[in-house]
C-alpha positions in Angstrom: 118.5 120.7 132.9 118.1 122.2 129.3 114.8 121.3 127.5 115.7 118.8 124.5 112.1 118.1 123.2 112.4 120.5 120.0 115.5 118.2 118.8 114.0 114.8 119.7 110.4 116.7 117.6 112.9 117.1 115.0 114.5 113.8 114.9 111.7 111.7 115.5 110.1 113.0 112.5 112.9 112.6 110.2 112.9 108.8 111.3 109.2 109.0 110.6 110.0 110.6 106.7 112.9 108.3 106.2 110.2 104.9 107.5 108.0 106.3 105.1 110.4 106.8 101.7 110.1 104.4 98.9 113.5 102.2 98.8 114.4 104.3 95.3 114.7 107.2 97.6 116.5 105.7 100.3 119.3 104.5 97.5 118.9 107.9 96.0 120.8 109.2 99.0 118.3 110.1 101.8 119.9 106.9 104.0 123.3 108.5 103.9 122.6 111.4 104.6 120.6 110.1 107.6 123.9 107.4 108.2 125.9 111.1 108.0 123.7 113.3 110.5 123.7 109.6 112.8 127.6 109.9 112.5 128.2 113.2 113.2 125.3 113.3 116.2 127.5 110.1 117.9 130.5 112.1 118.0 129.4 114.9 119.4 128.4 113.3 122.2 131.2 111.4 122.5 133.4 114.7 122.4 130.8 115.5 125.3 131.0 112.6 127.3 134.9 111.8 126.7 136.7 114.6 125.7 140.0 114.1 124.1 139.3 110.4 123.2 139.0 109.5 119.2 135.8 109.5 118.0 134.1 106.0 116.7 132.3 105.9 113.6 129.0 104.7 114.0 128.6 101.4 111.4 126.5 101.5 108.4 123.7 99.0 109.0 122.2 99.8 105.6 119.8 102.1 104.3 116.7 100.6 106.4 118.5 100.9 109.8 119.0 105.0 109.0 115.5 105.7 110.5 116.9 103.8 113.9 120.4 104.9 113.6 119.1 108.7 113.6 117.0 108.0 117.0 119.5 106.4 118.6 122.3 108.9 118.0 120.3 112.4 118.7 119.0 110.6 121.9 122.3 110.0 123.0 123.2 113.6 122.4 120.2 114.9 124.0 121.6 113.4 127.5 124.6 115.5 127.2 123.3 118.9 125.9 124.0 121.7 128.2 122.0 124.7 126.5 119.2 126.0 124.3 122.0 127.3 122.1 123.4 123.7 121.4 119.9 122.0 121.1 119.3 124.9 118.7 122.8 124.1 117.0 121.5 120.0 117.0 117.9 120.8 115.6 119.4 123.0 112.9 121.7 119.8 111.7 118.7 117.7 111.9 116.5 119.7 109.6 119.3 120.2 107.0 120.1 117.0 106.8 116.8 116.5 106.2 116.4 118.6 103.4 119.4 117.2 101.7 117.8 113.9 101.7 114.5 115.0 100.4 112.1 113.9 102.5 
């Protein structure tokens, strides 16, 4: 079993930063990005988990359900990760999508 605690580090502080922006922020663009890295987190598991099928796009539940939507999405990836390399390859999306939003 691979050790998945530096990408749910990662993503629970994001969560934390995105709780903790002021709602100009979050409008700003700092939710979509977060809806976009929740997005593209639910797919790869689902490629994982049911390869071949078509991916479904995780809803946006608006800008104050990005925190949650983050959470939920990188802890459904981290019960299909099979190596370092692809929590490595997970923790690195995180933190740039992190970035982008500002926060």
């Amino acid at each position: 079993m691979v050790d998945t605690t530096p990408l749910t580090q990662a993503v629970d502080h994001f969560a934390d930063r995105l709780r903790a922006a002021p709602q100009s922020r979050l409008q700003r663009g700092a939710a979509a990005e977060a809806l976009a890295l929740a997005q593209e987190l639910a797919q790869w598991a689902q490629r994982v988990e049911e390869p071949g099928s078509e991916p479904r796009q995780m809803p946006d539940a608006g800008m104050f359900a990005a925190a949650d939507q983050i959470l939920v999405a990188a802890h459904d990836l981290a019960l299909v990760l099979h190596s370092e390399h692809e929590v490595f390859e997970a923790v690195s999306l995180v933190e740039e999508a992190r970035k982008r939003a500002g926060v």
